[in-house]
PDB file of N, CA, C and O in Angstrom:
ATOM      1  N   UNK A   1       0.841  -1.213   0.000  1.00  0.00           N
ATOM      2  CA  UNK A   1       0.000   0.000   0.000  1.00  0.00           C
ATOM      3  C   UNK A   1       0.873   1.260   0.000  1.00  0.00           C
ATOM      4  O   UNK A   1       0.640   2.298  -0.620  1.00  0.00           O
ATOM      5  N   UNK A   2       1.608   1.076   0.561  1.00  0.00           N
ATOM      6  CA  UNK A   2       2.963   2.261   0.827  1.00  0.00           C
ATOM      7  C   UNK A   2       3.655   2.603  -0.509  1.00  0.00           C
ATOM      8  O   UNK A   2       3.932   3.771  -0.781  1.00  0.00           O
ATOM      9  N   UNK A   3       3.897   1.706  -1.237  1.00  0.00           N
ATOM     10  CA  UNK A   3       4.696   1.927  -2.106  1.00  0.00           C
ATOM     11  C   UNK A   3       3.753   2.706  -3.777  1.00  0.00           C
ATOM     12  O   UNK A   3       4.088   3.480  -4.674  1.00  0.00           O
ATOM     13  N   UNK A   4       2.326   1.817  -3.372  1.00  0.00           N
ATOM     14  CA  UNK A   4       0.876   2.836  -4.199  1.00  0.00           C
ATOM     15  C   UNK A   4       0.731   4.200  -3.749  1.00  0.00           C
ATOM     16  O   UNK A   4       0.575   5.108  -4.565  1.00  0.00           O
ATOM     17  N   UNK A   5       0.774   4.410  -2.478  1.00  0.00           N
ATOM     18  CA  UNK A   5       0.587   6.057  -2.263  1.00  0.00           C
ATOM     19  C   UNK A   5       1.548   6.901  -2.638  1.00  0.00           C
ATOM     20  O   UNK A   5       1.366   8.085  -2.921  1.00  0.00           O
ATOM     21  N   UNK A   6       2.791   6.207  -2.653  1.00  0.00           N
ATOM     22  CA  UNK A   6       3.646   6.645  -2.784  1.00  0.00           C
ATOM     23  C   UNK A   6       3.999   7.369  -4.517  1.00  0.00           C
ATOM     24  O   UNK A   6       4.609   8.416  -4.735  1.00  0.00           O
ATOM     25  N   UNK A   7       3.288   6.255  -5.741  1.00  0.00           N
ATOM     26  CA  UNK A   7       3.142   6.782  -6.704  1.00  0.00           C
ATOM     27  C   UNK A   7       2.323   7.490  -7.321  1.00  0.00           C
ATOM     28  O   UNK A   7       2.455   8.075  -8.396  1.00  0.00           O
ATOM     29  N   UNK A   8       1.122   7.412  -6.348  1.00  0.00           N
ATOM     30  CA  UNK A   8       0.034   8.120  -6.552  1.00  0.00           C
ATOM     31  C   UNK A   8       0.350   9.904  -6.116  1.00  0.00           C
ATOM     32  O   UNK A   8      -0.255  10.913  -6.477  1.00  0.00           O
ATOM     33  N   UNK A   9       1.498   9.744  -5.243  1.00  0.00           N
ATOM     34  CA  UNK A   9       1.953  11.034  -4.593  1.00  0.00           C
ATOM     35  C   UNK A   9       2.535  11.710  -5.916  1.00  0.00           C
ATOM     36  O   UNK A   9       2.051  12.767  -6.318  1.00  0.00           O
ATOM     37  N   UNK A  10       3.612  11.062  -6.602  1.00  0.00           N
ATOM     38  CA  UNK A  10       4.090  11.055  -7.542  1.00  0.00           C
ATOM     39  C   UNK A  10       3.383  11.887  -8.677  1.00  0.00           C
ATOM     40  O   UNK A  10       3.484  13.072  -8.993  1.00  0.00           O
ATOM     41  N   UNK A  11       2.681  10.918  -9.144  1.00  0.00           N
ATOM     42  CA  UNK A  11       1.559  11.189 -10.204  1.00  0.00           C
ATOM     43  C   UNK A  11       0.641  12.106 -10.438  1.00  0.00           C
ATOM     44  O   UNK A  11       0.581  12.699 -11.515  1.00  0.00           O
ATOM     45  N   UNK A  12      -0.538  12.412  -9.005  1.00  0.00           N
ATOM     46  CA  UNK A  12      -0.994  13.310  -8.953  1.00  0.00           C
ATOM     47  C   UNK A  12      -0.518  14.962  -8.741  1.00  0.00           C
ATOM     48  O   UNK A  12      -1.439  15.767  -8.882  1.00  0.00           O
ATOM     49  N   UNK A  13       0.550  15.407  -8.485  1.00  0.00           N
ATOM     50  CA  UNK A  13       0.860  16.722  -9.120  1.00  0.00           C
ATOM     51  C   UNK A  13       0.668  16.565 -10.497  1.00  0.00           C
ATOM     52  O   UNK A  13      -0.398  16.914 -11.005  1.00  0.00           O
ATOM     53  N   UNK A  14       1.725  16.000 -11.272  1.00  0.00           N
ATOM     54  CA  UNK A  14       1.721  15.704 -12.490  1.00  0.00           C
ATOM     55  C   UNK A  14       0.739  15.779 -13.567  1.00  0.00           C
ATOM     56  O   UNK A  14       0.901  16.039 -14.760  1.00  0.00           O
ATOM     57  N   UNK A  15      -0.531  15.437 -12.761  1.00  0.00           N
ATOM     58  CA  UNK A  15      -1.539  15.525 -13.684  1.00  0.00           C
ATOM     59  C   UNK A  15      -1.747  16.913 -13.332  1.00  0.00           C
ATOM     60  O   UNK A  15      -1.593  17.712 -14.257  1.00  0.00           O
ATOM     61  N   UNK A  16      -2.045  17.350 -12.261  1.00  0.00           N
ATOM     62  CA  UNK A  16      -2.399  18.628 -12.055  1.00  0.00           C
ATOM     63  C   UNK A  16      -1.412  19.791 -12.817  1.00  0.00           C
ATOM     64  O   UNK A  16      -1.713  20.958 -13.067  1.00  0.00           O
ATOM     65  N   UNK A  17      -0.386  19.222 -13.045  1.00  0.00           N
ATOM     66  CA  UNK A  17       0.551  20.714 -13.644  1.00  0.00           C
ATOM     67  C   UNK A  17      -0.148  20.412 -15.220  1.00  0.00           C
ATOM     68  O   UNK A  17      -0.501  21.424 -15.827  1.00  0.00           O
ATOM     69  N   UNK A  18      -0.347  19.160 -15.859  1.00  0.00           N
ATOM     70  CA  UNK A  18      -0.570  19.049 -16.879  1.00  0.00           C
ATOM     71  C   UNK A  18      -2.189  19.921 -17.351  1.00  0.00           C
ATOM     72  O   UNK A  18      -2.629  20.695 -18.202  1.00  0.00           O
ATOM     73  N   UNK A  19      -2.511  19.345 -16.436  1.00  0.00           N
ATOM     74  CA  UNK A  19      -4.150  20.400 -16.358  1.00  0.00           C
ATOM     75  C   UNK A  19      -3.935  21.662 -16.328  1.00  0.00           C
ATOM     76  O   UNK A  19      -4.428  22.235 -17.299  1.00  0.00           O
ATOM     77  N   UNK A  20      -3.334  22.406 -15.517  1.00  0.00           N
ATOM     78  CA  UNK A  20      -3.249  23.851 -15.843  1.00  0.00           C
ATOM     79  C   UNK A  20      -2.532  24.266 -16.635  1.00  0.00           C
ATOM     80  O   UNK A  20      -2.658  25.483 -16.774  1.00  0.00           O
ATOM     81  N   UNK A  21      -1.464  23.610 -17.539  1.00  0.00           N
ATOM     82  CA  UNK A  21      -1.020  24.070 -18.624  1.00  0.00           C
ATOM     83  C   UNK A  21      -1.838  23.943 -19.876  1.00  0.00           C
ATOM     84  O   UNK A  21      -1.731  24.531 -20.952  1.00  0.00           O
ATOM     85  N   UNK A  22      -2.556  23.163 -19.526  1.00  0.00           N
ATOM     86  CA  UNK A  22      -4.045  23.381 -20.943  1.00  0.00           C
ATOM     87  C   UNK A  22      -4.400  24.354 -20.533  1.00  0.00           C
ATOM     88  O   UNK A  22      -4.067  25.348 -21.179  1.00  0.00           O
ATOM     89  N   UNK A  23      -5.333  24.586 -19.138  1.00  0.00           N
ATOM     90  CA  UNK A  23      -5.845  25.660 -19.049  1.00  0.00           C
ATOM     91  C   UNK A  23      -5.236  27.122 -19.355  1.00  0.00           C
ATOM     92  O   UNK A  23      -5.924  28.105 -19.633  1.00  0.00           O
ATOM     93  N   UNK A  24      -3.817  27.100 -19.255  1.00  0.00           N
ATOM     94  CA  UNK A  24      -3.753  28.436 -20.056  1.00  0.00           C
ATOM     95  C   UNK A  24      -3.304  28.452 -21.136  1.00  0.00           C
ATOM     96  O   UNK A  24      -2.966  29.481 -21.721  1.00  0.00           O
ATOM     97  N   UNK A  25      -3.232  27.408 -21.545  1.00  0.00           N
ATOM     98  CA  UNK A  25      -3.267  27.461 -23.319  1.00  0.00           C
ATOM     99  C   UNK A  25      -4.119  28.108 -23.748  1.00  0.00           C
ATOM    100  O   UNK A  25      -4.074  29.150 -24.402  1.00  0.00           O
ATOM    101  N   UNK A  26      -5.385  27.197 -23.211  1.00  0.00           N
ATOM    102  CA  UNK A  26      -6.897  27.966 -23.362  1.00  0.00           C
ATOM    103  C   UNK A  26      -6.769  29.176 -23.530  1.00  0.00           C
ATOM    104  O   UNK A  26      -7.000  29.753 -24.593  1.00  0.00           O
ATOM    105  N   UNK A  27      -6.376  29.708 -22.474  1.00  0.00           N
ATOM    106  CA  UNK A  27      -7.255  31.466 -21.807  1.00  0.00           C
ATOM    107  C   UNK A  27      -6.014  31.922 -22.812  1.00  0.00           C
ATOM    108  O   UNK A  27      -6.433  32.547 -23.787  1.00  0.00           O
ATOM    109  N   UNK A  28      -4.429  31.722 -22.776  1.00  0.00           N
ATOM    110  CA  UNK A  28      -4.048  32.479 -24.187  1.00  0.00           C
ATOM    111  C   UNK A  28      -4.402  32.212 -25.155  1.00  0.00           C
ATOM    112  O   UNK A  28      -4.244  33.148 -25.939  1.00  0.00           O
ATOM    113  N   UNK A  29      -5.084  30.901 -25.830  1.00  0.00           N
ATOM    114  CA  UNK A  29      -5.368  30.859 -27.460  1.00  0.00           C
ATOM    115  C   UNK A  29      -6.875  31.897 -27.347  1.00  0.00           C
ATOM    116  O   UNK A  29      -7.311  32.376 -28.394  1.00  0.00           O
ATOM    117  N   UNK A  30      -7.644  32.199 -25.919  1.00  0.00           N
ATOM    118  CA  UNK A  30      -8.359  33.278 -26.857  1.00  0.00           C
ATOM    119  C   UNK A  30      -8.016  34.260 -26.453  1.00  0.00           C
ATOM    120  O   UNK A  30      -8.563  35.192 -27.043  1.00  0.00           O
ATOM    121  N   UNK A  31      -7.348  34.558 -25.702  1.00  0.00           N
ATOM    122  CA  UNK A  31      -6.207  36.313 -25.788  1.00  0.00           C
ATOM    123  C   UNK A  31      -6.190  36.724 -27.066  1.00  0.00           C
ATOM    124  O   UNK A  31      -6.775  37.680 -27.576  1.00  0.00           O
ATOM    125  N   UNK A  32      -5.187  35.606 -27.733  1.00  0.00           N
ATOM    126  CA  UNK A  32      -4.822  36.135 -29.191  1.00  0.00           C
ATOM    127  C   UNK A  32      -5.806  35.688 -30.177  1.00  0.00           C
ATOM    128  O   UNK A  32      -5.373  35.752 -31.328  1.00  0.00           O
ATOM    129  N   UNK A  33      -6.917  35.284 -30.072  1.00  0.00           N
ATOM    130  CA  UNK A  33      -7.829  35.474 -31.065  1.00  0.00           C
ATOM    131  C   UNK A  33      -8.862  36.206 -30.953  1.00  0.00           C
ATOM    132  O   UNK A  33      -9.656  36.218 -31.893  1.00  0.00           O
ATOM    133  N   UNK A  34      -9.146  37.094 -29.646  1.00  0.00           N
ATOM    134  CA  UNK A  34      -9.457  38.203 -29.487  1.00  0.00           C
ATOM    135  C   UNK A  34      -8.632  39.582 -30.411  1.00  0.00           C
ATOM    136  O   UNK A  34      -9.262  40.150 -31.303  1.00  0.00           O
ATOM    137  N   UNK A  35      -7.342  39.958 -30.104  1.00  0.00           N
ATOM    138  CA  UNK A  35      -6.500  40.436 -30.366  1.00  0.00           C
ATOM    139  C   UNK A  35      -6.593  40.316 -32.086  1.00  0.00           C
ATOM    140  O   UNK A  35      -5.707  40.803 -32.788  1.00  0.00           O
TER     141      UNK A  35
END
């Protein structure tokens, strides 16, 4: 079990940085298609 939390510790930032780097892809791809 230790060694699962342990990658799950791992992992879950990971997804999370990956998620907010879409999200501001997003909010800049309509910056500049506002612009």
């Amino acid at each position: 079990e230790s060694s699962v939390a342990a990658a799950t510790s791992q992992i879950r930032p990971a997804l999370t940085v990956d998620n907010s780097r879409r999200a501001e892809d997003r909010l800049i791809g309509r910056l500049r298609r506002e612009k």
